[in-house]
Backbone as ProteinMPNN parsed JSONL, in Angstrom:
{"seq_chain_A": "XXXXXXXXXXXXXXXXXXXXXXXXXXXXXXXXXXXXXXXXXXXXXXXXXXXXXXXXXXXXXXXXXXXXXXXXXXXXXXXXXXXXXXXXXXXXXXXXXXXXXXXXXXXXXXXXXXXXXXXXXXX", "coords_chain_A": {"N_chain_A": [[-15.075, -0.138, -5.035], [-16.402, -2.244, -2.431], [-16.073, -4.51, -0.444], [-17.607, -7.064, 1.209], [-18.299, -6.629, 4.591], [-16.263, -5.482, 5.489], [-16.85, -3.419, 6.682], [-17.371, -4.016, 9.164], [-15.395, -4.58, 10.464], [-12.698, -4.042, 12.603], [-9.546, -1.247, 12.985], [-7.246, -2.11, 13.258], [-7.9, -4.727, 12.6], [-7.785, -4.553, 9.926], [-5.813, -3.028, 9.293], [-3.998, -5.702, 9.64], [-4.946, -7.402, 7.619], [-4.352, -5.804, 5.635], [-1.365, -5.862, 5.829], [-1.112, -8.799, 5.52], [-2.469, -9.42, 2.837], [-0.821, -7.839, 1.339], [1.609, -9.388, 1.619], [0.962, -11.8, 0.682], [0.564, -10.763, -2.152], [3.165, -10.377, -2.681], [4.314, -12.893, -2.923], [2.37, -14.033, -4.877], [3.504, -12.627, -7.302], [5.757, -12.908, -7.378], [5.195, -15.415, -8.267], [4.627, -15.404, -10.52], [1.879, -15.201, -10.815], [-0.783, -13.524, -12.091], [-3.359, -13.132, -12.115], [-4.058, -13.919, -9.057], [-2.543, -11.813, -7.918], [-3.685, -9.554, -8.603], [-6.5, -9.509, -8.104], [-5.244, -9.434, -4.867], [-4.475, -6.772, -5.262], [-6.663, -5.443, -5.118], [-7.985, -5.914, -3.15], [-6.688, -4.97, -1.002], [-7.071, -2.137, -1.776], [-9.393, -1.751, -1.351], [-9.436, -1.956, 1.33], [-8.355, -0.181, 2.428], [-9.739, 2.078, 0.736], [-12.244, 1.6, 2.667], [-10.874, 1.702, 5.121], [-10.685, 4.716, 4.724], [-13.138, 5.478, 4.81], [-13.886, 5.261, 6.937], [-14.378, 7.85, 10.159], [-12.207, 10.719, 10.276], [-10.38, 9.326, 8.787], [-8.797, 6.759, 8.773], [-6.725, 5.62, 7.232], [-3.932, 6.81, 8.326], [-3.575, 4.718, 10.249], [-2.045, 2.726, 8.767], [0.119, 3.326, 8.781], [1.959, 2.104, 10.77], [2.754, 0.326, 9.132], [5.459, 0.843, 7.398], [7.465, 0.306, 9.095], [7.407, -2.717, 8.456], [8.754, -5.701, 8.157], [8.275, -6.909, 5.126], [9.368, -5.734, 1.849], [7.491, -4.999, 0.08], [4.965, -4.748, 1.714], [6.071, -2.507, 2.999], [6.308, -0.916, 0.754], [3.55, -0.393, -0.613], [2.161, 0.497, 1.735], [3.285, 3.411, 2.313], [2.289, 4.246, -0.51], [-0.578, 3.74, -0.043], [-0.531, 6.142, 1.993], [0.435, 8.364, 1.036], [-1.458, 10.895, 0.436], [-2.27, 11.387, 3.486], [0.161, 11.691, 5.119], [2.096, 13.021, 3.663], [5.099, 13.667, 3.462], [6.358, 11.802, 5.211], [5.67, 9.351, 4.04], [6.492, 9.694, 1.3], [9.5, 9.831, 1.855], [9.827, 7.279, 2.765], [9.034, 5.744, 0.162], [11.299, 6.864, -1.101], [13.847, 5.606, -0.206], [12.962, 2.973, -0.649], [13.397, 2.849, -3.799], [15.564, 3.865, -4.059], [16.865, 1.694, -2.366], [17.493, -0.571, -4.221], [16.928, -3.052, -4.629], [15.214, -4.887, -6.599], [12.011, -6.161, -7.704], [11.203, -3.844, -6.501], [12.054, -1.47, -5.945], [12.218, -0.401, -8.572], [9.351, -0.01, -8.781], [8.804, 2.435, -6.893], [10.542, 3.943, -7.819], [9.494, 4.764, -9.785], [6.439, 5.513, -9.495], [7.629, 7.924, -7.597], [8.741, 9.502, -10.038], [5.683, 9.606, -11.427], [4.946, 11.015, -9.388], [5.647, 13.446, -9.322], [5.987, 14.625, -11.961], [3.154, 15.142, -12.178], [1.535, 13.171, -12.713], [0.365, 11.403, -11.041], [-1.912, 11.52, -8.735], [-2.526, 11.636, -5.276], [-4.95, 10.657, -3.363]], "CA_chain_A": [[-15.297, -1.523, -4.698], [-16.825, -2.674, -1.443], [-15.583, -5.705, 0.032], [-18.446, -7.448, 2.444], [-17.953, -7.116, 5.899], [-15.116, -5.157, 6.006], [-17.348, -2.259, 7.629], [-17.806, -4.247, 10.841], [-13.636, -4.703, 11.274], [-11.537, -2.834, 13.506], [-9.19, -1.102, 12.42], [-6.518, -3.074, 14.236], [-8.061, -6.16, 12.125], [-7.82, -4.005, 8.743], [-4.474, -3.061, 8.734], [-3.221, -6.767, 9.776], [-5.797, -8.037, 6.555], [-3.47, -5.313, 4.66], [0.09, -6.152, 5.451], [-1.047, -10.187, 5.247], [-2.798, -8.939, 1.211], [0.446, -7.625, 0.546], [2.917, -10.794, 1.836], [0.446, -12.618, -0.58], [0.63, -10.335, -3.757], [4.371, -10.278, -3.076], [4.398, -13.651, -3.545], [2.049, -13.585, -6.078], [4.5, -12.012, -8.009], [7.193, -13.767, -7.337], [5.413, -16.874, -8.496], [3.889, -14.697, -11.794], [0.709, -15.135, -10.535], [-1.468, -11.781, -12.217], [-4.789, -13.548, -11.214], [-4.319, -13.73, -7.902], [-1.773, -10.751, -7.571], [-4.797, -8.06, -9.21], [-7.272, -9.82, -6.675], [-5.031, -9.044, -4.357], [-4.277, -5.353, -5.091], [-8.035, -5.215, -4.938], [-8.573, -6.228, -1.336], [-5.827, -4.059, -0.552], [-7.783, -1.388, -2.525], [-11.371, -2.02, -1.0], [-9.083, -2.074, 2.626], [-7.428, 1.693, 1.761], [-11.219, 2.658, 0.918], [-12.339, 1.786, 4.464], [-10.107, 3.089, 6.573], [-10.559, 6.036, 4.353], [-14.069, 6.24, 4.801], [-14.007, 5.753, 8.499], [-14.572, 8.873, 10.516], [-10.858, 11.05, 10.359], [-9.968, 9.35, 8.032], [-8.06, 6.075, 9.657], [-5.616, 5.546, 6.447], [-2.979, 6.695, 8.872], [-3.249, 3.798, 10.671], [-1.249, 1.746, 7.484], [1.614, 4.111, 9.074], [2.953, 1.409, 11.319], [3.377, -0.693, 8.068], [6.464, 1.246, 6.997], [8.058, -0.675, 9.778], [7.131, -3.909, 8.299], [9.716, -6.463, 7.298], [8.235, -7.426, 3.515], [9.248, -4.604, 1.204], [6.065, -4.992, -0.533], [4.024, -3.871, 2.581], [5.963, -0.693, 2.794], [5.913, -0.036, -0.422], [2.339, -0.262, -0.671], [1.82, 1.307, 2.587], [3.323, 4.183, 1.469], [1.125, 4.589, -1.331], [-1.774, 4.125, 0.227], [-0.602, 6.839, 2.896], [0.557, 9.413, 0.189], [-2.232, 12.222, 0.684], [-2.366, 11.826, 4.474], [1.451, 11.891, 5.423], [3.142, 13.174, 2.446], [6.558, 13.685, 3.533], [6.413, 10.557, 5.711], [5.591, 8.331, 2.79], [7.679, 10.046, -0.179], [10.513, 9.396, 2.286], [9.623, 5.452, 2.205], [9.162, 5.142, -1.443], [12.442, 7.127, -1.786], [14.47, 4.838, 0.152], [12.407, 1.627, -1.053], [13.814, 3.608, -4.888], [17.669, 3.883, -3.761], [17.564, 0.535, -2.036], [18.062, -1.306, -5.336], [15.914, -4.503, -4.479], [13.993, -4.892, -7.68], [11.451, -5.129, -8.48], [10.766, -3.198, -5.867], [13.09, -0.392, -6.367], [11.99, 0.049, -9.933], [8.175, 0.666, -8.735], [9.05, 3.134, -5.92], [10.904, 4.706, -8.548], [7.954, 5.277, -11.049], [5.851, 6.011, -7.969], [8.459, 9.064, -7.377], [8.35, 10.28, -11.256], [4.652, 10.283, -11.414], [4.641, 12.341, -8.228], [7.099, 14.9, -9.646], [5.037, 14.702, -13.269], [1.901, 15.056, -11.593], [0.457, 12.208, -13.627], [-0.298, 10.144, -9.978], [-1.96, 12.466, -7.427], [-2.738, 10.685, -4.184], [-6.682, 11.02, -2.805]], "C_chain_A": [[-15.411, -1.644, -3.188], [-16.836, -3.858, -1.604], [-17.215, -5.885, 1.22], [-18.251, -7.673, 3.742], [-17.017, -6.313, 6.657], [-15.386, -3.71, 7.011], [-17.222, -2.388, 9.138], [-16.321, -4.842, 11.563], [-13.288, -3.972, 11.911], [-10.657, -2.297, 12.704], [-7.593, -1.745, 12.35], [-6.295, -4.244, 12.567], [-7.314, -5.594, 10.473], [-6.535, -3.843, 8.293], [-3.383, -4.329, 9.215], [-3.663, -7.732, 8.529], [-4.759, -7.185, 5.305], [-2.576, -5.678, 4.594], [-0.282, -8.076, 5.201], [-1.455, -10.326, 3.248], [-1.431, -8.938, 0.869], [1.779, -8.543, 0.694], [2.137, -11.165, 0.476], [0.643, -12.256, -1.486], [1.911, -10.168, -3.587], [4.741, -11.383, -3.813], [3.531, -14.242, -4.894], [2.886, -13.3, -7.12], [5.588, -12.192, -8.289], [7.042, -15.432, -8.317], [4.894, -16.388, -10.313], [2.807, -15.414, -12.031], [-0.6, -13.939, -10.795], [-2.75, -12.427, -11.521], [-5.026, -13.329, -9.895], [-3.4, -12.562, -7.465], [-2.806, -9.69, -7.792], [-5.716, -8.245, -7.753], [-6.815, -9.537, -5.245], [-4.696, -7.468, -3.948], [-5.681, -5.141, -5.247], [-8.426, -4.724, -3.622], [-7.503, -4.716, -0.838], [-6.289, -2.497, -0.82], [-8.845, -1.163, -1.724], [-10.507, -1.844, 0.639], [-8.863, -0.531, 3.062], [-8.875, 2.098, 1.81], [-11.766, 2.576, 2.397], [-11.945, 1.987, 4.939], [-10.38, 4.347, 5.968], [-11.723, 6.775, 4.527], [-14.357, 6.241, 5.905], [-13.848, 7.253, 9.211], [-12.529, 8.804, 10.852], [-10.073, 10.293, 9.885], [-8.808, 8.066, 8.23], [-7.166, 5.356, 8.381], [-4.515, 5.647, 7.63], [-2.267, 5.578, 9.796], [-2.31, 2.779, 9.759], [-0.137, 2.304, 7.985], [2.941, 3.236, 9.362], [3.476, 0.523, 10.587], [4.894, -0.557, 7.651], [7.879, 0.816, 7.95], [8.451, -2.423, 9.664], [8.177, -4.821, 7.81], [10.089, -6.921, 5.943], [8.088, -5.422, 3.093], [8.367, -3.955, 0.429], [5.569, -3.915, -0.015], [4.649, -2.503, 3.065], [5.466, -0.469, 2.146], [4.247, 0.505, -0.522], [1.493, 0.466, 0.57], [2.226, 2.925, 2.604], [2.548, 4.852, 0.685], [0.576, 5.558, -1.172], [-2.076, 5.693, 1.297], [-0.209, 8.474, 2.23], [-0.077, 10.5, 0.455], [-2.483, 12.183, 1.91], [-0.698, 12.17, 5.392], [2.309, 11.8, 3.999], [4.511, 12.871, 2.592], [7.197, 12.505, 4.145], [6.529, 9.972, 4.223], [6.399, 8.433, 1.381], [9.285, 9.737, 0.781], [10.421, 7.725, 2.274], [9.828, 5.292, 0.972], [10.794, 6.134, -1.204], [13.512, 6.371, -0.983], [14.144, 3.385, -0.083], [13.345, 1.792, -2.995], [15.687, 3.477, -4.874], [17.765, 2.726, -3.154], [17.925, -0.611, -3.3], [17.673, -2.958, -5.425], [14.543, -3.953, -5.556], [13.058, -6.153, -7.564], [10.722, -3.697, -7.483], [10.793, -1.539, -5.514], [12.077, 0.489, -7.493], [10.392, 0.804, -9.864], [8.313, 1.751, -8.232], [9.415, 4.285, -7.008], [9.902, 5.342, -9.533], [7.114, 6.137, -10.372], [6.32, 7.337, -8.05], [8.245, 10.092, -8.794], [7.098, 10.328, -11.616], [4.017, 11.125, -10.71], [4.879, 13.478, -9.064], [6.447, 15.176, -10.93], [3.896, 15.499, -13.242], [0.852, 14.289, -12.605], [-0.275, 11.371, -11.908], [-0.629, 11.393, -8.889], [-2.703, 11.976, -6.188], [-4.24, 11.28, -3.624], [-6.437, 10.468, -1.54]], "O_chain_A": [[-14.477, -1.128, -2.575], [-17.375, -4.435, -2.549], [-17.721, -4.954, 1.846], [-18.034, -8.821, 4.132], [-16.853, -6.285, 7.876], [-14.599, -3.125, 7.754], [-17.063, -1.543, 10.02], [-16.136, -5.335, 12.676], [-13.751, -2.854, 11.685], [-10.743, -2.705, 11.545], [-6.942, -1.759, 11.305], [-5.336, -4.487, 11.834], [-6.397, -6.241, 9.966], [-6.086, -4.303, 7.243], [-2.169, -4.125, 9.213], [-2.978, -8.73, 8.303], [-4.435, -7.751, 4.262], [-2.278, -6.058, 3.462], [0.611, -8.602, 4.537], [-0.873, -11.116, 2.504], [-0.892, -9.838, 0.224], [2.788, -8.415, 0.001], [2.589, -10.886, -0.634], [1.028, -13.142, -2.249], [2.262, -9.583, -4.611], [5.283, -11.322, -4.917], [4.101, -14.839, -5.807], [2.778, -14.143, -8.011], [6.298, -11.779, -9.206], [7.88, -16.2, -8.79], [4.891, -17.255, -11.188], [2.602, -16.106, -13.028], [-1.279, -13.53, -9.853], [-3.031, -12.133, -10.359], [-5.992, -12.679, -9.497], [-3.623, -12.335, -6.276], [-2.715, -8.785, -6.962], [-5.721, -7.546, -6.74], [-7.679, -9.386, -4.381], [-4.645, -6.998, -2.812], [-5.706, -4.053, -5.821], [-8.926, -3.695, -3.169], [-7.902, -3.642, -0.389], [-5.846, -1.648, -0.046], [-9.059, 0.027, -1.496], [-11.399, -1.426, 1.377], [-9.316, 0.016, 4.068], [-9.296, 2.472, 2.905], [-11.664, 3.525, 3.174], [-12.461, 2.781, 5.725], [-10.313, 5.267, 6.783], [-11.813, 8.002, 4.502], [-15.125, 7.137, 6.253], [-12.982, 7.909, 8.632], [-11.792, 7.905, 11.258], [-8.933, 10.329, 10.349], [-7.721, 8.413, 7.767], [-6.875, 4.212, 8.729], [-4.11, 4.544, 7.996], [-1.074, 5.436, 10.067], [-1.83, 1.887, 10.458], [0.865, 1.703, 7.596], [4.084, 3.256, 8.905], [4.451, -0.129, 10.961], [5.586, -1.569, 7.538], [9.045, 0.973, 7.589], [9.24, -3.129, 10.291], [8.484, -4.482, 6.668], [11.192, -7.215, 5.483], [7.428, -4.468, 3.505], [8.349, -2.764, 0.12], [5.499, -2.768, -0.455], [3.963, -1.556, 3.451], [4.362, 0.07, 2.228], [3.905, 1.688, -0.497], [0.362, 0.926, 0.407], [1.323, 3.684, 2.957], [2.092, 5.947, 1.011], [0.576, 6.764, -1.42], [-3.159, 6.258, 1.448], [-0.494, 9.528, 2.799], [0.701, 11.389, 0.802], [-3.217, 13.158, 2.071], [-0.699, 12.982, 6.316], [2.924, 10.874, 3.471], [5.067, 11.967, 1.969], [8.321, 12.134, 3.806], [7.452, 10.208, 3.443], [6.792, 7.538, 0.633], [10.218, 9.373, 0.065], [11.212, 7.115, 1.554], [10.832, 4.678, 0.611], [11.58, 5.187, -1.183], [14.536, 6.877, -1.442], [14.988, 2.554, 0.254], [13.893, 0.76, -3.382], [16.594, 3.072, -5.601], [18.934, 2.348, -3.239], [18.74, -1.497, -3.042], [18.124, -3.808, -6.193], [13.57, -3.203, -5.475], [13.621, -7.212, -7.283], [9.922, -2.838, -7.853], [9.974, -0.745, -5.05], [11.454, 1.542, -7.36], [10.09, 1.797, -10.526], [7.941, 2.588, -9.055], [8.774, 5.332, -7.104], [9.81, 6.534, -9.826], [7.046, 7.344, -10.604], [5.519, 8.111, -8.574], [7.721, 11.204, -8.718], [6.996, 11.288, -12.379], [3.019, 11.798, -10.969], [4.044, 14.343, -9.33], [6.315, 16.398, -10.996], [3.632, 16.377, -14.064], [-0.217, 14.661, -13.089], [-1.396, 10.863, -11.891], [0.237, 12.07, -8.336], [-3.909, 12.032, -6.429], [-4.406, 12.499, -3.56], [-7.329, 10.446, -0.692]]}, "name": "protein", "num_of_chains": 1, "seq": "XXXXXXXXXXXXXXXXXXXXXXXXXXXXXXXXXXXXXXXXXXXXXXXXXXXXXXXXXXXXXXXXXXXXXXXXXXXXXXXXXXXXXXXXXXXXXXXXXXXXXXXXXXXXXXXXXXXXXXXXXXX"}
């Protein structure tokens, strides 16, 4: 999925369009909103694709997310950062996993056993 436009962003702009996606699908979620929570793991999706297809690969930039205040935008920064900083990012989800703030916890945790499975393998 290609988003329109999002070629001619910075990358600056991209990962402030990500952690603001993921405040929204937190709340989303909070309000049990799937409509606009999917639409949102979309953008967030189509955002991850561009940085990814930018030259070297500018995913790493989502790094400074893991700093972020909403547990969401770790989590999901994380993730998305999985196959370029492994050990970085499995250390996030495993402290997002032991912090015990569900539902947030409970994903992190899944996250972790489909690593270890190898049902989820990060691109």
């Amino acid at each position: 999925m290609r988003h329109e436009g999002l070629e001619a962003v910075t990358v600056a702009e991209l990962v402030e369009r990500y952690a603001a996606a993921g405040i929204d699908e937190d709340k989303a979620e909070t309000e049990d909103d799937l409509p606009k929570r999917n639409w949102l793991c979309l953008q967030m999706e189509a955002i991850a694709k561009e940085l990814k297809r930018r030259p070297g690969d500018q995913r790493r930039a989502l790094l400074v997310l893991y700093s972020h205040p909403n547990i969401e935008v770790r989590l999901m920064a994380a993730k998305r950062t999985l196959a370029i900083a492994p050990i970085e990012a499995r250390k996030m989800i495993e402290s997002i996993a032991e912090s015990n703030r569900f539902p947030y916890a409970g994903d992190a945790g899944m996250c972790l056993e489909m690593l270890d499975q190898g049902v989820f393998v990060p691109d």
